[in-house]
N, C-alpha and C positions, 0 to 999 in steps of 0.2 A: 250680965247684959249691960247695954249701955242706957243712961237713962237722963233725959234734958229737957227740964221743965220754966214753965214763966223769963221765957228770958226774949223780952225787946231791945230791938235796933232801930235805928235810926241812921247808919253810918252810910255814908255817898262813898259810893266803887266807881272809878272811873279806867282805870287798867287792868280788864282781865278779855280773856277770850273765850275759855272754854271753862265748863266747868264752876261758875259762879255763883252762888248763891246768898240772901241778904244774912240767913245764919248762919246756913251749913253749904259748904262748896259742894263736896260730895259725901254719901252715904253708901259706905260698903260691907253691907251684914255678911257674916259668914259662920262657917263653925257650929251651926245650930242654938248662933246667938238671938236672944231677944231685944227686941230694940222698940225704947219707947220717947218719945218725940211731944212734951206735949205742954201748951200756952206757950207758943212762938209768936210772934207779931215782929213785922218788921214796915216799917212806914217812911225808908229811904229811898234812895234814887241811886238806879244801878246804870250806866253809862257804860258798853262794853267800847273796848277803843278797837275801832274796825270793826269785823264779821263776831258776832258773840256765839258760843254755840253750849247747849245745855243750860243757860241762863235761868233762875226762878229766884223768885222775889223772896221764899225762904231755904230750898233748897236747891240748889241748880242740880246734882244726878244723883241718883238712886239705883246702885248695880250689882244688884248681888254675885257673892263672889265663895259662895254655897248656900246651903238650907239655912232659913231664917226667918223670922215673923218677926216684922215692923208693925207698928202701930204709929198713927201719926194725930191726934187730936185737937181740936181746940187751933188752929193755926190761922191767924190773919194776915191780910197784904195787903195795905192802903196805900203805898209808895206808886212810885214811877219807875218799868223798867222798858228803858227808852236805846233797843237794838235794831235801831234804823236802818242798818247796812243789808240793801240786797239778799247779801249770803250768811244774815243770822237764820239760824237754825236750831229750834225745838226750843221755845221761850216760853215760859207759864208764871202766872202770877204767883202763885206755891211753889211748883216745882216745874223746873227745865224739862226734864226725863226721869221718866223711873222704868227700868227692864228688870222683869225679875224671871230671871232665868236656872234657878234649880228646882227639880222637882221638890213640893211638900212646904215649899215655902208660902209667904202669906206678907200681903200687904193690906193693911187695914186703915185708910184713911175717913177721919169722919168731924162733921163739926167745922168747917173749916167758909171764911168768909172771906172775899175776894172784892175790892170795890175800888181798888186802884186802877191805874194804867198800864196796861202793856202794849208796846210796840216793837212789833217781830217783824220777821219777814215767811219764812216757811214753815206749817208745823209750830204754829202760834196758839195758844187759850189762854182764859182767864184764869184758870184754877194749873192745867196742866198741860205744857206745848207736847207731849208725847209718853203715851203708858204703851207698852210691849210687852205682852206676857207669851215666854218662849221655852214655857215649864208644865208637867202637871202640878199648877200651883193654885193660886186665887187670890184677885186683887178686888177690894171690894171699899166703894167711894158712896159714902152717904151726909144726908144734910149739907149738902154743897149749897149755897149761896154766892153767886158772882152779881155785881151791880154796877162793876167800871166801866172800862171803855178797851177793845180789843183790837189792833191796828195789825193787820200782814198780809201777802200776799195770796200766798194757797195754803190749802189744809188748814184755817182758821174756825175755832169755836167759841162761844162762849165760855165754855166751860171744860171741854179737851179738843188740840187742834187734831192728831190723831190716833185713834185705838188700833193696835193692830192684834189681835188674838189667831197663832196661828199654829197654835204646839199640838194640838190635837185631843185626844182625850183625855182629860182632866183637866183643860184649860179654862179656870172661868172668869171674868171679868163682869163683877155686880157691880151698877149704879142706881141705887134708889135716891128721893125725896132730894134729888135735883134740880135749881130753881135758876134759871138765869136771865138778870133784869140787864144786862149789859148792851153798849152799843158796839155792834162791830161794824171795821170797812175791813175790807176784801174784795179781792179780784175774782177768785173763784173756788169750789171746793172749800165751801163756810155753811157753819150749821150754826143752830141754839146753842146745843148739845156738845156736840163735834162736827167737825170741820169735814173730817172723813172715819171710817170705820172699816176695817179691812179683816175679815172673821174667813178662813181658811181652813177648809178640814173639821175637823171635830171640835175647833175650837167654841167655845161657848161666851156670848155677850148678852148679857140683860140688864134691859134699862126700865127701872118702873120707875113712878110719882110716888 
């Protein structure tokens, strides 16, 4: 399995479009790999040059590419990611996007503290611009803390801009002991929480304190 611990950035990206992130560009688990992710902090400034899309201040995407179980710990974001253009898309202060799309797999994020800036435009949050679970799997987000400042258009959250849970039965998406002190502006389609929630079918979403 892969395994990446205690490692801070600091580094300004000013050329990317898709895909970017302050650690990790992209994460592609597969294989019935374990993957574990844990003391990240990044406190730069990511500048996408044009439209940015999957942007996150430590991971910009998250795509599984078969069964797998991530684990993500301990991860902070006090930087600037500043995707001002209109047609940026799915921008989060940890993570751009995460879809995890095979059955039996698992995303496990937890611990995780958010107090910088993001400026998105569609499918913006502080912690996460877009989760998708389009598996019988389970993505499960705890101890979330956001306290920065949250700037986009539609689908804006403090803390995910949008959940869509739509695979049916076995699809679960847990968030507990989720707390978000953050300012957001938005035009419309903005929550605390999330921005929007889109639960279809058997899919399953719980949110407790």
């Amino acid at each position: 399995g892969l395994q990446l611990s205690d490692i801070t950035s600091d580094m300004e990206f000013t050329i990317c479009y898709d895909k970017c992130g302050g650690i990790v560009g992209v994460l592609n688990p597969s294989n019935e790999a374990t993957v574990s992710l844990t003391g990240l902090w990044y406190s730069g400034v990511i500048t996408p040059d044009g439209s940015g899309t999957n942007i996150g201040g430590v991971i910009g995407q998250i795509e599984y590419d078969g069964t797998a179980d991530v684990s993500l710990d301990n991860l902070t974001f006090d930087g600037i990611i500043n995707a001002a253009s209109s047609e940026s898309y799915q921008v989060g202060g940890i993570i751009g996007s995460a879809v995890v799309d095979f059955d039996d797999s698992t995303l496990t994020v937890s611990n995780i503290s958010a107090d910088g800036e993001v400026v998105g435009a569609l499918v913006t949050g502080g912690v996460a611009g877009y989760l998708n679970e389009l598996a019988s799997s389970t993505a499960s987000f705890s101890n979330i803390y956001a306290t920065g400042a949250v700037t986009g258009s539609y689908f804006v959250g403090g803390i995910f801009g949008e959940i869509n849970a739509t695979a049916g039965v076995g699809s679960f998406i847990r968030i507990s002991k989720a707390e978000n002190e953050s300012t957001i502006t938005a035009l419309g389609d903005v929550g605390c929480i999330a921005g929007n929630i889109d639960e279809d079918g058997d899919g399953n979403v719980t949110i407790n304190s």
